[in-house]
Structure formats: C-alpha cells, structure tokens
N, C-alpha and C positions, 0 to 999 in steps of 0.2 A: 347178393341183392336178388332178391325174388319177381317175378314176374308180376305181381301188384305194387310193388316197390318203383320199378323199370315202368308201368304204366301212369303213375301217379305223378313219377319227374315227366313223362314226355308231356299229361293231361298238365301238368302244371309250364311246360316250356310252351307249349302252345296256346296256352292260357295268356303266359306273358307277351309272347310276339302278336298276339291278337289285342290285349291291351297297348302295346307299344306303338304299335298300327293306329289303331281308333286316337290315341293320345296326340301324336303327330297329326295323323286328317285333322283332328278338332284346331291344334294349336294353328296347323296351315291354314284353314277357313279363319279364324281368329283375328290372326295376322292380315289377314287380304281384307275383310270385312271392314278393321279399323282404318287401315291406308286407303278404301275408299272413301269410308267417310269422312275423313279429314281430306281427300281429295274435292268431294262435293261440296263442301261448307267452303273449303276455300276459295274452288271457285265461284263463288257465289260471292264472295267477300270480293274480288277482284272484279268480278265483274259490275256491283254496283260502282264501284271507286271506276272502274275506265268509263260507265254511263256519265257520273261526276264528270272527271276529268274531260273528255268530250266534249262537254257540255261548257266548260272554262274556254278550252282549248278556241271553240270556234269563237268565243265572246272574245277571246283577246283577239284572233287573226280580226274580226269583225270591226274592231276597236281602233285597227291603226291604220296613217294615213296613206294610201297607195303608195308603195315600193317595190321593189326585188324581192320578187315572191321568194326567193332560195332564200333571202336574207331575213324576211319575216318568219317564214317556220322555223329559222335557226331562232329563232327571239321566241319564238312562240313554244318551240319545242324546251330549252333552258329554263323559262319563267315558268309554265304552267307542268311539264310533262316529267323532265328531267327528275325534279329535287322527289318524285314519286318513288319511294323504297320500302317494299314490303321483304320484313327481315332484313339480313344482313347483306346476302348478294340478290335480294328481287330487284326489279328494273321495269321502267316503262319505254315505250317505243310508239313511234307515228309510223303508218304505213298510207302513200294513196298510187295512180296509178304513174307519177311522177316520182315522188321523193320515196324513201323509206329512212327512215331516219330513228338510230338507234341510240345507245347510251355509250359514250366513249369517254374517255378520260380527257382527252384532248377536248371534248367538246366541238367537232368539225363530223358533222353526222351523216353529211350526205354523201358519205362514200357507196350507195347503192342508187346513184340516183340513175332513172331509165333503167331500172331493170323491175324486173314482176315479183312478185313474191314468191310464186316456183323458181325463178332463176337464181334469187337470193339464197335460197337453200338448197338448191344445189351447189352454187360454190360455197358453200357452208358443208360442205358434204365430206371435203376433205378434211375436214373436222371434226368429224363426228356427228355432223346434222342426221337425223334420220325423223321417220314416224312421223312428218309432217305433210302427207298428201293431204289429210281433210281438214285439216287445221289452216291450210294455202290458198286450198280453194275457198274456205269459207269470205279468209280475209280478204281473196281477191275481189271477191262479190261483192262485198262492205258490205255482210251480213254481224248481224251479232251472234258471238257463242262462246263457246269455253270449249278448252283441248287441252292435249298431251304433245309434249314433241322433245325432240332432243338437237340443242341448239350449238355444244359445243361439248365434244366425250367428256370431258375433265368438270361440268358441271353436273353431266346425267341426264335424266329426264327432269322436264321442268312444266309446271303447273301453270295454265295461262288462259284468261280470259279478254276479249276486245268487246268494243262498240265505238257504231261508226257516225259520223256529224256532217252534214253537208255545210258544206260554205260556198255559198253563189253555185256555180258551176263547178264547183272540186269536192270530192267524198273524202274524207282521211277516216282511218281505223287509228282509233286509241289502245292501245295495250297493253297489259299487268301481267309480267311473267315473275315465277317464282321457283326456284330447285326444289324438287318435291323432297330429296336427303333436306332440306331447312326446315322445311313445312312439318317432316316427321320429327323432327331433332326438339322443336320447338314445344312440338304438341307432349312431348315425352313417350311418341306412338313407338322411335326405334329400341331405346331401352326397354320397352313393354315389349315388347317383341322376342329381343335377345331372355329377356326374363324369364316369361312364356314358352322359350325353348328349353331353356336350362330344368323348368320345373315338369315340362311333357320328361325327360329323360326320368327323374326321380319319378314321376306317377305310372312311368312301363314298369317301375316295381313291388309299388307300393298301392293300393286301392287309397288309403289317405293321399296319396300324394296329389291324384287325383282329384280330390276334396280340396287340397288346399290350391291346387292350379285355378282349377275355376274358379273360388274365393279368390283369388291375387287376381284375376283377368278382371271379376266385377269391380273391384275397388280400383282397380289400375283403371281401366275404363269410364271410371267416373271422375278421374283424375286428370282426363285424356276430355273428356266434356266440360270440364270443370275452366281449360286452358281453350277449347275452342268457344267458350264463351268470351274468354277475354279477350279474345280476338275478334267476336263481333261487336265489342264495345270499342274495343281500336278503330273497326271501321265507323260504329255508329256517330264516334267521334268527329271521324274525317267528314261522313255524309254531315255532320251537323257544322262543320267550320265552314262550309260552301257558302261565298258571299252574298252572291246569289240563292233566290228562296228557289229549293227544289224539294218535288212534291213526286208521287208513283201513284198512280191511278187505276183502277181497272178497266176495262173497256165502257163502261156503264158511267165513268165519272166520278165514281167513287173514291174516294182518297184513301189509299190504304198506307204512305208513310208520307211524310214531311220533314224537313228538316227546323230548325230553332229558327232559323231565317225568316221559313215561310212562316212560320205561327207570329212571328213578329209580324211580317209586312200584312198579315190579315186579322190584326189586333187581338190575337189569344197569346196568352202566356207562356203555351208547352203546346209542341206535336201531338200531345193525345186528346186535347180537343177537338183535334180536327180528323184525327182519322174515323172515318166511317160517315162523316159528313160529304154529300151529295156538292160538287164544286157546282152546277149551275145552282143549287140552293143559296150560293152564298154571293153570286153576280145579279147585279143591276137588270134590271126588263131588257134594256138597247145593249147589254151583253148579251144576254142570252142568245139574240140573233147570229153575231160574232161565232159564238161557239159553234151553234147548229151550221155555220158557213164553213165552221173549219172542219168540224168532226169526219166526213165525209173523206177528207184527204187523208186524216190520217187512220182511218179505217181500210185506206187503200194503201197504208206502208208508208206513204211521206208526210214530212216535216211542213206543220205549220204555225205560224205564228202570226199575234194582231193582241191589239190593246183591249180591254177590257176592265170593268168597274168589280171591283167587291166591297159589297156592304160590312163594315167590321158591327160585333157586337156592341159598340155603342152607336148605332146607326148612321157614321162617316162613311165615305166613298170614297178607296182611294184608286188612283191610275195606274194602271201594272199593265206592261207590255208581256205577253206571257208563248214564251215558244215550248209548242209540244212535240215530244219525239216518240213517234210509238215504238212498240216493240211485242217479239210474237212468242205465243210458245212453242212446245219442241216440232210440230207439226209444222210451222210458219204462218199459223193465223195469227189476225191480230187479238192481241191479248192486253194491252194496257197502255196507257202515257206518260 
C-alpha cells in the first residue's frame, strides 16, 4: 500500500467521522426540535381545557347550597374535574391555599389538605418529584402558565398546564397534566426518533443515506403535524361541548374564539361569524356602560362580571350574565378575556 493509497483511506476515514458527526448533531437537533414542539402545542391544548374547566369548576361550587366546604370540592372536584383524561394516563387536579386535591382511585382526594404546594412536592420527593420549583411557585400565586415537572419516577417527566378561578374569597388552580413518554408515543414523535437514529447510522456511510434521512424526517414530520392537528380538534371539541357560551377576547374586545354555545346564545349559526366582531358592537347603549365599568378591573388582573343585553342579528335582545377572566401574556400584562 503506497503512501497515496494510506492517504486516501485516512482522507476518506476522516471524511466519514466528520459525516457521522454532522449526521448525529443534525439527528439530535431534530429530535429535540420535535419534542418541543409537541411540547408547546400541547400545552396549549391543556391550558385552554384548564381555562374551560375553571370556568365550570367555579359555576358548579357557585351553584350549590351552603355546606362542608371539604365536601363540596369533593362534589365539585368528581363531577366537573375528575372524568378530565388527556390520553391514557393524563389527569386533572385542584390546587388552593386549603385543599389540593388530586386524582385517586379511591376518590377521597384530600389527602394534602394544609399543606402548600412546595410541601406537597416535597413529600412527593421520595418518589421521584423533582424539576418543580417554578411550576410551585407559579401555582402557589394562582398565576396562570404551563410547566414541566416530575410527579412520580415510574411516570417521567410530565407536561402540565393550570388556570386559576376565584370563588367569593377562595382562589383554586385548575390543572391538565400529562406524561410527556404519552404525548410523544401518541404524536408518533418516539418512533420518529428511534427511526431517525437508525437512518443517522446508514448516512455516516453513505452520502444517499443522507438524502434519504432528511426525506424520512420531512414526511415523518408531517405525519407528526398531521396528528397534532387532531389533537387540536380533540380540544376544539371539548372547548365547543362547554354548556356554558365561552368566548377569548383580546384586550381591545375583540373576539378571537368562541365556542357553538356562544354563537347560539348570540343568534349566529357557527363561531366564525363572530370572530373578529368587536363584543361592544354587538351590546345594547345601557350595556355599553356595564362593560366600560367593568373593563378597568379586569385590565388590573381581576375577575368581573354583571348582566348585559346583545342585540342578535335579527334585532332581539337577549339577557346574558357574562363573567370575564383575564389573562396575561408571557411578560404578565394584560393580554385578553
């Protein structure tokens, strides 16, 4: 073997470890890119559904006749919170500065009661709770957001978004948690993954191989968007069964979603007649006052509500008691109702 011989394999061995390199970084950025993004879309799914639920949540506590508060949020938590199951093992949960009350088989949920939500996950800890400082603090605040944390080793890390409802003088946080191993298993994101590795090893050899990995990643990818769609039709679903008319606003009043509910109670057909419709456009003159009384509070973060006329399209007026909840973007201004 000659000295251009001996040069040609090394140019060619180094040639390969430097493709086998690039192929792996690529497949790793790959890999992390999708798991975010079915990270974000989900919570966003969950957190509409805990704004919902919230939103139930305080109408039934609202609804029934003075009793044993422990015994009402057991009522409250079973009818409205409980039967909440995204995928196979997701779960919803109540958290306030009294009860915390989770999902148990028994159905007897207030095993945390008097304690905070740091304290809860610390005796959660000998379990494998971790990664929950800012996801604890948020919920202690009865802030809204979305987080990561790890609730029990033998589940993993799990995907979870709240929002929180005042009732009289009590705050409770509503909450949608989910195994993120379910959320990838479901999207087809882990076998895209495993895929993805398998075909980085054949493209350290081959420059086709290469070719055809990125071809697999775009079609798998769009396979991978294909099922996060139907998952925002899963929720679009749930927001539309809400028996109550629920509407998202932006700061300005503007309607940017509604559910079938609302477009009934304000006599359109379908939610896309009303999005992009101005809500004082569509109230009586002696509502307008109402609004401009309320907007102010909830420009300051809190929850208001009072009665109000809207004119439907055949020019009827009907009576709607209507409670807004704002809510902020990532910064904590207020951002919509």
């Amino acid at each position: 073997m000659n000295k251009s011989q001996i040069l040609l394999q090394a140019l060619m061995g180094i040639l390969g470890i430097a493709i086998l390199g690039v192929g792996w970084h690529y497949t790793s950025e790959q890999a992390d890119a999708l798991i975010e993004t079915n990270i974000v879309v989900y919570q966003q799914v969950e957190l509409e559904l805990a704004r919902v639920t919230a939103h139930n949540f305080g109408g039934y506590i609202q609804n029934q006749d003075e009793r044993d508060k422990a015994l009402l949020v057991q009522d409250a938590y079973k009818n409205i919170v409980f039967p909440i199951s995204l995928l196979e093992s997701g779960y919803a949960w109540v958290y306030s500065s009294d009860y915390a009350v989770f999902r148990h088989e028994d159905l007897s949920p207030l095993d945390f009661s008097d304690k905070t939500i740091h304290e809860i996950f610390e005796m959660q800890r000998a379990n494998g709770a971790s990664h929950f400082d800012e996801v604890a603090t948020s919920i202690a605040e009865a802030s809204e957001g979305v987080g990561r944390y790890v609730w029990q080793a033998e589940r993993g890390e799990e995907i979870t978004a709240w929002a929180p409802i005042q009732i009289g003088d009590d705050v409770w946080v509503i909450g949608i948690s989910t195994p993120l191993s379910e959320i990838l298993a479901i999207s087809g994101t882990t076998e895209q993954i495993k895929t993805m590795r398998r075909m980085a090893g054949v493209g350290a050899v081959f420059f086709l191989g290469m070719v055809l990995l990125v071809n697999s990643i775009g079609v798998k990818r769009q396979r991978t968007l294909t099922r996060l769609q139907a998952s925002e039709e899963r929720y679009r679903l749930l927001f539309n069964s809400a028996p109550d008319g629920v509407s998202i606003l932006d700061k300005k009043g503007n309607i940017l979603e509604c559910s079938q509910s609302t477009a009934k109670l304000y006599g359109y057909s379908s939610p896309e007649q009303l999005v992009g419709k101005k809500l004082t456009e569509l109230m009586s003159t002696d509502s307008l006052k109402v609004f401009r009384e309320k907007m102010p509070l909830l420009q300051n973060l809190e929850s208001a509500e009072g009665e109000i006329k809207i004119r439907r399209p055949d020019g009827s007026l009907v009576d709607i008691w209507r409670k807004g909840h704002p809510f902020t973007d990532a910064q904590g201004n207020f951002s919509g109702i």
